[in-house]
SELUM-362775 format. One line per field, with one value per residue: x, y, z of N, C-alpha, C in turn; residue in one letter; residue number from 1. Coordinates in Angstrom, 3 decimals, padded with zeros to 6 digits. Each point is the difference from the previous one (the first is absolute). Layout:
residues N
n_u	X,...
n_v	Y,...
n_w	Z,...
ca_u	X,...
ca_v	Y,...
ca_w	Z,...
c_u	X,...
c_v	Y,...
c_w	Z,...
resn	a,...
resi	NUM,...
END
This chain:
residues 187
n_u	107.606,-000.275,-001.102,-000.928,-000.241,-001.158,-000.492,-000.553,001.140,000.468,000.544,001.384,000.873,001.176,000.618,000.479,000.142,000.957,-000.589,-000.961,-000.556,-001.129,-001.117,-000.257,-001.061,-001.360,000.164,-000.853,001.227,000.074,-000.288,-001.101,000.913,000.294,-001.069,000.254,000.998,-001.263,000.613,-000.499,-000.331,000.258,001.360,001.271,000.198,001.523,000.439,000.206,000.983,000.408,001.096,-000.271,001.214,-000.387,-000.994,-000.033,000.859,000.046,001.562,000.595,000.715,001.351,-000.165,-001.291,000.843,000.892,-000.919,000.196,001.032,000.124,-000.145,-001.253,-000.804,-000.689,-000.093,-001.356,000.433,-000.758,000.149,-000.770,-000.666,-000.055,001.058,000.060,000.762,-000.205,-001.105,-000.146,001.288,000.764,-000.307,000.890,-000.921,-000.417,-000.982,-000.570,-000.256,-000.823,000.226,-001.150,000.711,000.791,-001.217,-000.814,001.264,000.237,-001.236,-000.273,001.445,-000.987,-001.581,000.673,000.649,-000.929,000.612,-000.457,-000.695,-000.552,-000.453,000.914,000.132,000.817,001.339,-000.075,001.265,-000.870,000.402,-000.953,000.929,-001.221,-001.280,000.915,000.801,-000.299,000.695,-000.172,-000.279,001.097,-000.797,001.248,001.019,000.910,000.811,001.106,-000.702,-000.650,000.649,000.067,000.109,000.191,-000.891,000.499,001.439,-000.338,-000.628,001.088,000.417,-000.582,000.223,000.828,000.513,000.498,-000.533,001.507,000.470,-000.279,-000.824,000.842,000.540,-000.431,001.319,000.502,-000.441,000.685,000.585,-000.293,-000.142,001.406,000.649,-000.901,-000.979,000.360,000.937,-000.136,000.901,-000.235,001.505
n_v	082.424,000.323,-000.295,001.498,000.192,000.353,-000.069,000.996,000.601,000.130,001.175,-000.059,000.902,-000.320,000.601,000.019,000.163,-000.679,-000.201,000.508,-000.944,000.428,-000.298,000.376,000.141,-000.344,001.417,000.095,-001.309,000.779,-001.397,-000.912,-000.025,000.647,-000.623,-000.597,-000.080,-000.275,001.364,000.692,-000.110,-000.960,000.261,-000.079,-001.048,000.284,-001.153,000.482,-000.679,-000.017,000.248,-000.217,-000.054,-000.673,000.054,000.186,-000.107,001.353,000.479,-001.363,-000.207,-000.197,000.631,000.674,000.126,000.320,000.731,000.633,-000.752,-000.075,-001.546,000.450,000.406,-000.032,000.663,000.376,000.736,000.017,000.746,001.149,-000.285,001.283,-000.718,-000.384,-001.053,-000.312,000.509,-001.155,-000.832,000.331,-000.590,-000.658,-000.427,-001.230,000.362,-000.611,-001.145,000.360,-001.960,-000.655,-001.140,000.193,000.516,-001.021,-001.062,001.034,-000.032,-001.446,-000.358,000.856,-000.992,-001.212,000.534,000.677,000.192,-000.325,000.602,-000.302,001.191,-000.376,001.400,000.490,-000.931,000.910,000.298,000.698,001.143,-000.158,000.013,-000.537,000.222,-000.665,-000.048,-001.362,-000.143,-001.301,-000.929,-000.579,-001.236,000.615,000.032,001.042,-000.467,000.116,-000.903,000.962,000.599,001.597,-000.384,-000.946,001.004,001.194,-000.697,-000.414,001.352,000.074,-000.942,000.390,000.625,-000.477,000.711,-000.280,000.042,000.685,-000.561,000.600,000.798,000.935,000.327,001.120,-000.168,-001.027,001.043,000.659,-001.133,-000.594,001.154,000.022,-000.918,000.714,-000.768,001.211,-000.554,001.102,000.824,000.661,000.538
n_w	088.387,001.236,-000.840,000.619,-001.081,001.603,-000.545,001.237,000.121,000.898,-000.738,000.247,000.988,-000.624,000.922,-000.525,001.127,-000.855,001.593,-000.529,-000.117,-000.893,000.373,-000.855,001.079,-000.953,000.697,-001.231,-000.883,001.517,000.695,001.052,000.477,-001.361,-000.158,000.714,-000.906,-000.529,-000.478,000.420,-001.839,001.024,-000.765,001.236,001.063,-000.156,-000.252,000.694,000.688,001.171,000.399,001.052,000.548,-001.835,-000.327,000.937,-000.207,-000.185,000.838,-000.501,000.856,000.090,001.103,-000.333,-001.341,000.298,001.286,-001.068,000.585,000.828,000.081,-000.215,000.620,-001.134,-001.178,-000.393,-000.710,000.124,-001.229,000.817,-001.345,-000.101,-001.074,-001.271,000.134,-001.342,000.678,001.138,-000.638,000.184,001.293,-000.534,-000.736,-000.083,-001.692,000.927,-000.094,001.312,000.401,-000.096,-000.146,-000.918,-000.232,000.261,-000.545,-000.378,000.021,000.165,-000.909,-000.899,-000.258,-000.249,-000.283,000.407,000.868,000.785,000.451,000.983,-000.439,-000.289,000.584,-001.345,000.882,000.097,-001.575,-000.491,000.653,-000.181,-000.812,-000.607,-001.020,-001.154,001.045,000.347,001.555,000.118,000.741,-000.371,-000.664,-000.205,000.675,000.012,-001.031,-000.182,000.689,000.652,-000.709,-000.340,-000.371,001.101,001.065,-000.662,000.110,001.328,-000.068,-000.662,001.133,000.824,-000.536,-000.266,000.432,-001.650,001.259,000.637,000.039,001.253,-000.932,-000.811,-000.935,-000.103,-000.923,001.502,-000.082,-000.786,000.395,001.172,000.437,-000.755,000.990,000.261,-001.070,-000.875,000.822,000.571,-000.351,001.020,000.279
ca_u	-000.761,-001.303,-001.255,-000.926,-000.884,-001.202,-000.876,000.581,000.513,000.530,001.298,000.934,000.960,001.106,000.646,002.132,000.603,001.869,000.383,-001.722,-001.076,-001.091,-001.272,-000.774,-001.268,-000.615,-001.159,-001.243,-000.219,000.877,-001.074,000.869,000.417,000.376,-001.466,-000.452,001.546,-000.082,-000.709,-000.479,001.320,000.982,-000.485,000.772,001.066,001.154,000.500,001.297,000.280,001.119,000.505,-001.202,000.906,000.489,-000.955,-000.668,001.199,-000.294,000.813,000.622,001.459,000.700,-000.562,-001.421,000.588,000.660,-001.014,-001.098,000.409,-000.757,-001.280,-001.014,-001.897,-000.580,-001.498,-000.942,-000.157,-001.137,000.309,-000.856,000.352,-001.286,000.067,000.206,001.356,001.220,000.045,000.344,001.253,001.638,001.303,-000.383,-001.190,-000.273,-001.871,-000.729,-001.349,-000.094,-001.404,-000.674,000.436,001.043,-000.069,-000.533,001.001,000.116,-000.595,000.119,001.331,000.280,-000.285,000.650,001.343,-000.442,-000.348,-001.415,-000.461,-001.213,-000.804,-000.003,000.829,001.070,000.764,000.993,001.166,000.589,-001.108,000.413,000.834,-001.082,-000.894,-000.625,001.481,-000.219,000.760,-000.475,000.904,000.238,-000.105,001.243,001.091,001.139,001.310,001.099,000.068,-001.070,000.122,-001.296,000.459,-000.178,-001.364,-000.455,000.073,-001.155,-001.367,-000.317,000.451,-001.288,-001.173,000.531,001.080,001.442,000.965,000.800,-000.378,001.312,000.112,000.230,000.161,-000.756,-000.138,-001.011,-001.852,-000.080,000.238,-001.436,-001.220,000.548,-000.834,-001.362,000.031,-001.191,000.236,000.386,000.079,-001.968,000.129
ca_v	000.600,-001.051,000.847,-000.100,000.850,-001.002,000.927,001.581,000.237,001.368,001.093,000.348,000.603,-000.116,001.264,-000.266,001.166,-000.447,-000.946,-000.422,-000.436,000.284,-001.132,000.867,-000.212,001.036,-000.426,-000.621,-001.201,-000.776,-000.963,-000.296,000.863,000.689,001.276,001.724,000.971,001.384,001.482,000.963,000.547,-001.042,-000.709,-001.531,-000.621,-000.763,-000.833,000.017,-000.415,000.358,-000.352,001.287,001.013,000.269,000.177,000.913,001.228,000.476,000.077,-000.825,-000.301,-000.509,-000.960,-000.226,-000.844,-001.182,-000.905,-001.112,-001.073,-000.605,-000.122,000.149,000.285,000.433,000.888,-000.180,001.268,000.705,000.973,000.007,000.637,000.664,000.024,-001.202,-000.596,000.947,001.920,000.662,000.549,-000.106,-001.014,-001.606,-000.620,-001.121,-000.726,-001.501,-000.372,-001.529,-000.500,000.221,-000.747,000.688,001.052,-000.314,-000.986,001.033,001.212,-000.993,000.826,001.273,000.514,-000.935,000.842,001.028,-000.064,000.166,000.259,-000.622,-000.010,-000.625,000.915,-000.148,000.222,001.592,-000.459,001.428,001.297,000.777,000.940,000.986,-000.703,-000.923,-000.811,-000.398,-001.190,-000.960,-000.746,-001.643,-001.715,-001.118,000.958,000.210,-000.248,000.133,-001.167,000.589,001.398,000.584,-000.493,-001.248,-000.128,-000.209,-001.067,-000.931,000.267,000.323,-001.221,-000.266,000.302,-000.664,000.605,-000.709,000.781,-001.434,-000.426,000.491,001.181,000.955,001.272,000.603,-000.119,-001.032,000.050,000.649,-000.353,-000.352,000.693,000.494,-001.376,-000.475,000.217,001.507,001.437,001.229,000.968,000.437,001.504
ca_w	001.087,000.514,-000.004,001.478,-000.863,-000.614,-000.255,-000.436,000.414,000.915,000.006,000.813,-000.472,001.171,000.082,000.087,000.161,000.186,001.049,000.720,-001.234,000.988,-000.843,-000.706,-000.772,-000.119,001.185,-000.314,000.604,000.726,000.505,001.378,000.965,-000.893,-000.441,001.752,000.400,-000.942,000.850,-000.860,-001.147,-000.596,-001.295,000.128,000.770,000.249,001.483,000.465,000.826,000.993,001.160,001.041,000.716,-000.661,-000.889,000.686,000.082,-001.170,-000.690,000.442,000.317,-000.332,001.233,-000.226,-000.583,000.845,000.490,-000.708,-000.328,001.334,-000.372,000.647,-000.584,-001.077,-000.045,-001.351,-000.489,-000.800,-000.297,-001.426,-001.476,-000.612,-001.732,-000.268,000.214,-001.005,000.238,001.161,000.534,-001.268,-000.169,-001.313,000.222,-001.310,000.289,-000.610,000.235,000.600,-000.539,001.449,001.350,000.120,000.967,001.295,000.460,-000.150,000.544,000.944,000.616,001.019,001.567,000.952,-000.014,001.113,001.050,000.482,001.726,000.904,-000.721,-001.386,-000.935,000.530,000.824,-000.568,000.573,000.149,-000.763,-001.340,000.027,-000.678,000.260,-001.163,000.449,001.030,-000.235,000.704,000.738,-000.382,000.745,000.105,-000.198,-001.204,000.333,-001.248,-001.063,-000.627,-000.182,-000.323,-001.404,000.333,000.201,-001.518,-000.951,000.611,-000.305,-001.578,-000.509,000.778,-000.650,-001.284,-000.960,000.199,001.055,000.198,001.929,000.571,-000.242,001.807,-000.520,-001.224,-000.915,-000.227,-000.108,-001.163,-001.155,000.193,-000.318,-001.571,-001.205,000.183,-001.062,000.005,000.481,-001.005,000.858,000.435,-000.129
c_u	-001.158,-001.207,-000.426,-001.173,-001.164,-001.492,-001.444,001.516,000.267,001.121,000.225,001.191,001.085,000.817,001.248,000.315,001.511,000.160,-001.067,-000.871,-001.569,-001.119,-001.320,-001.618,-000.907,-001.255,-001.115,000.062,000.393,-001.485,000.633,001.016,000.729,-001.001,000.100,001.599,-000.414,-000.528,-000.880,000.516,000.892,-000.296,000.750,000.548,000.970,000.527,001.687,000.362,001.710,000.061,-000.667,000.770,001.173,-001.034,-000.830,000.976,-000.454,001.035,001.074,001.545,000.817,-000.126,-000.823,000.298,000.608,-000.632,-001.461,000.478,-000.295,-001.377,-000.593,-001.473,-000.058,-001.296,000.082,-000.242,-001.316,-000.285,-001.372,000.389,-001.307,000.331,000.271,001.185,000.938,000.112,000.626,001.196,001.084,000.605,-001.216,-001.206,-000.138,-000.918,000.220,-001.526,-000.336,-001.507,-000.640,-000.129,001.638,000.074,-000.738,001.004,000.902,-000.163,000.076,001.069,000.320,-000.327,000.360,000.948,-000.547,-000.305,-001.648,-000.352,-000.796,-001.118,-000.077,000.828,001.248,000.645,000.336,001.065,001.365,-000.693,-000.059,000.608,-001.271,-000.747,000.156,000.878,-000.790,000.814,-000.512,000.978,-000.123,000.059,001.236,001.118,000.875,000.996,000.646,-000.500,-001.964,-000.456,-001.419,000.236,-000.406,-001.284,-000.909,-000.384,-000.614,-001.101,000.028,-000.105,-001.433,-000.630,000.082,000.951,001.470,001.412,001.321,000.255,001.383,000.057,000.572,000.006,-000.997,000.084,-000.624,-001.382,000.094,000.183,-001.110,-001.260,000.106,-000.507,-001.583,-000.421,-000.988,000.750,000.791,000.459,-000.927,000.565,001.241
c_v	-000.882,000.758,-000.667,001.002,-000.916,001.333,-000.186,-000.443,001.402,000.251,-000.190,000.098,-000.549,001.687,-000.094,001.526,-000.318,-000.589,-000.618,-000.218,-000.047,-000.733,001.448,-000.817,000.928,000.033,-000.289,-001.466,-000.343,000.129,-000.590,000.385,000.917,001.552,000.890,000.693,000.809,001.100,000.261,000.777,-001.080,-000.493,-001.198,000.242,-000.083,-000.494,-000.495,-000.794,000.351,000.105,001.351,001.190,000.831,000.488,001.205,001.301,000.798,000.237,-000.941,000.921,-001.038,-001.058,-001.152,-001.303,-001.412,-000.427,-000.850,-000.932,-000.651,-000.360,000.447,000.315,000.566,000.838,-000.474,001.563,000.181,001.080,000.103,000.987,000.825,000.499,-001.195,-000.354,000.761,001.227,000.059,-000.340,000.198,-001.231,-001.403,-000.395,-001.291,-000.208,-001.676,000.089,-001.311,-000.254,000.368,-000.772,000.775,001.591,-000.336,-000.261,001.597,000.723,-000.811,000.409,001.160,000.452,-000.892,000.817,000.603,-000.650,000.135,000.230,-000.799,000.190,-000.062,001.403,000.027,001.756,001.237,-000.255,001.725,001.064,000.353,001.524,001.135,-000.374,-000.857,-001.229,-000.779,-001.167,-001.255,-000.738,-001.081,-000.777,-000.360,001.045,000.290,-000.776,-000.211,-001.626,000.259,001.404,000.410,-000.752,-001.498,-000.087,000.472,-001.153,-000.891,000.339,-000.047,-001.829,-000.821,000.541,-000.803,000.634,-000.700,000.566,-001.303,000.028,000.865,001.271,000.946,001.225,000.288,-000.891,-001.615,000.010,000.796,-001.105,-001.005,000.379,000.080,-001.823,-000.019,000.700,000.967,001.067,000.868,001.127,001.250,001.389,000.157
c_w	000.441,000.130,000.936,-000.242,-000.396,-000.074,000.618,000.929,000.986,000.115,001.305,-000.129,001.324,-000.224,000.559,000.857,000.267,000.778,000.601,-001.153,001.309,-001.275,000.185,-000.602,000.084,001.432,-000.234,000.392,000.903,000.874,001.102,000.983,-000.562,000.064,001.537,-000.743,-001.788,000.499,-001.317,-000.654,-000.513,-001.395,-000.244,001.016,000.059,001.435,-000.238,001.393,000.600,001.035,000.719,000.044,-001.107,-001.112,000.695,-000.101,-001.074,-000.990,000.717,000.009,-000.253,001.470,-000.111,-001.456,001.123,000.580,-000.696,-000.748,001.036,000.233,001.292,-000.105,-000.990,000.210,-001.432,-000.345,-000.936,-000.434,-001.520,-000.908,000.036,-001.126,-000.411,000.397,-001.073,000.151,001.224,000.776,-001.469,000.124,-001.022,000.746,-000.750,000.881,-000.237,-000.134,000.526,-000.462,001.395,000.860,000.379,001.060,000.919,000.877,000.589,001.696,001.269,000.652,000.804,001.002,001.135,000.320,001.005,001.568,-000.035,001.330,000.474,-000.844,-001.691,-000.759,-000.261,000.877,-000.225,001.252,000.535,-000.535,-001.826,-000.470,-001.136,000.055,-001.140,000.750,001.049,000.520,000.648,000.530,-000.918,000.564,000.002,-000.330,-001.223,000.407,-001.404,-000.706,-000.606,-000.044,-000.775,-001.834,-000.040,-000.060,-001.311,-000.943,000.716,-000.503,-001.447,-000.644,000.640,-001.573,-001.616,-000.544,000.492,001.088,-000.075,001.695,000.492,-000.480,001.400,-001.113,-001.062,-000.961,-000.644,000.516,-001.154,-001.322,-000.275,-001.124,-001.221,-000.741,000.273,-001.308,-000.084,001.234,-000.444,000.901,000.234,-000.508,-000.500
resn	x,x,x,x,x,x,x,x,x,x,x,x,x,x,x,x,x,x,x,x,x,x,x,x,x,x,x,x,x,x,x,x,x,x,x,x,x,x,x,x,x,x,x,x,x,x,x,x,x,x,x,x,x,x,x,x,x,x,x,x,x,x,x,x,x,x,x,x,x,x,x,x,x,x,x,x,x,x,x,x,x,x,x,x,x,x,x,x,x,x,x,x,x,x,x,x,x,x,x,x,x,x,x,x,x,x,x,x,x,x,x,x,x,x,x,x,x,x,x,x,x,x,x,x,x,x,x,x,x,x,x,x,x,x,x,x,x,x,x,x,x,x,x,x,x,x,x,x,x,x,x,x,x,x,x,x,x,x,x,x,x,x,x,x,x,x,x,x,x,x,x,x,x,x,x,x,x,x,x,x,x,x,x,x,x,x,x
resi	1,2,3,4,5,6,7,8,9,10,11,12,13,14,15,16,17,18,19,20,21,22,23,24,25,26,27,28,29,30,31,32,33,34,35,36,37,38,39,40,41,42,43,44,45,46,47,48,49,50,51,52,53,54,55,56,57,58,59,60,61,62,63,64,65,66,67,68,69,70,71,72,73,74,75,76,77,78,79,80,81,82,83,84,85,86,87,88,89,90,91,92,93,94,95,96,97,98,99,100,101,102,103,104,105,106,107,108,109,110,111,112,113,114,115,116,117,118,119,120,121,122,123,124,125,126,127,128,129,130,131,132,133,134,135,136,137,138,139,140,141,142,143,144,145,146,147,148,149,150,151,152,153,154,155,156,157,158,159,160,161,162,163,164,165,166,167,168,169,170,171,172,173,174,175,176,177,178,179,180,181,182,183,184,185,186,187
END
């Protein structure tokens, strides 16, 4: 395994939901264009990325499937936690721990990932379906050779962790996260 365990270090969690892997931090460290998307209560972040016209759906179809193979615009899903990450879904969690250039290199990612406006906010890319769900517009589109799994393993590999290139499915950002030395499963 490759240690990335520099002290203090900061918990974070990748979240496997079978076809979508999402990057889990805590909203206390998130700083620079990261710090305006914590609410009030947040006790973590998860970021997720997809295709606009497919991630926005609440309950996908077998349509809504086929057409998200078709590349096109992306959103950045922001979705806050008001419990810790292991309390707050069922589906696999694995904690790491990044050093602190590792989550700067991190947080850099994510918020590049966001469209931005004239005035420096980012883009809201569709309504939110509550209030913890918010979606943004992405700097650069979906498509089958960079899927919501791809952009994981960019941000998880931006940050030091042993990602392999070309990721498209879960399970290569899962296996990822499994050689970084100290992670563990969160729930």
């Amino acid at each position: 395994p490759v240690s990335l365990i520099a002290s203090p270090g900061t918990e974070a969690w990748v979240a496997n939901y079978g076809w979508h892997t999402e990057i889990i931090l805590p909203a206390s460290v998130l700083t620079g264009g990261l710090a305006p998307l914590r609410t009030p209560g947040a006790v973590a972040l998860s970021f997720g990325f997809g295709k606009t016209d497919f991630i926005t759906v609440a309950s996908p179809g077998v349509t809504d499937f086929a057409l998200g193979t078709i590349p096109g615009p992306a959103i950045v899903r922001v979705l806050t936690l008001r419990t810790p990450p292991p309390r707050s879904t069922g589906s696999p969690l694995v904690r790491v721990t990044l050093s602190r250039d590792g989550l700067a290199r991190l947080q850099t990612f994510l918020s590049e990932a966001i469209a931005r406006g004239a005035d420096g906010l980012p883009v809201v890319a569709a309504p939110s379906p509550d209030a913890d769900t918010r979606f943004y517009a992405a700097s650069y589109g979906y498509s089958l050779a960079y899927t919501c799994n791809s952009w994981a393993a960019d941000g998880l590999g931006r940050a030091g962790l042993p990602m392999e290139f070309g990721v498209v499915f879960a399970g290569g950002v899962m296996r990822g996260v499994a050689r970084v030395d100290g992670a563990c499963a969160a729930n």
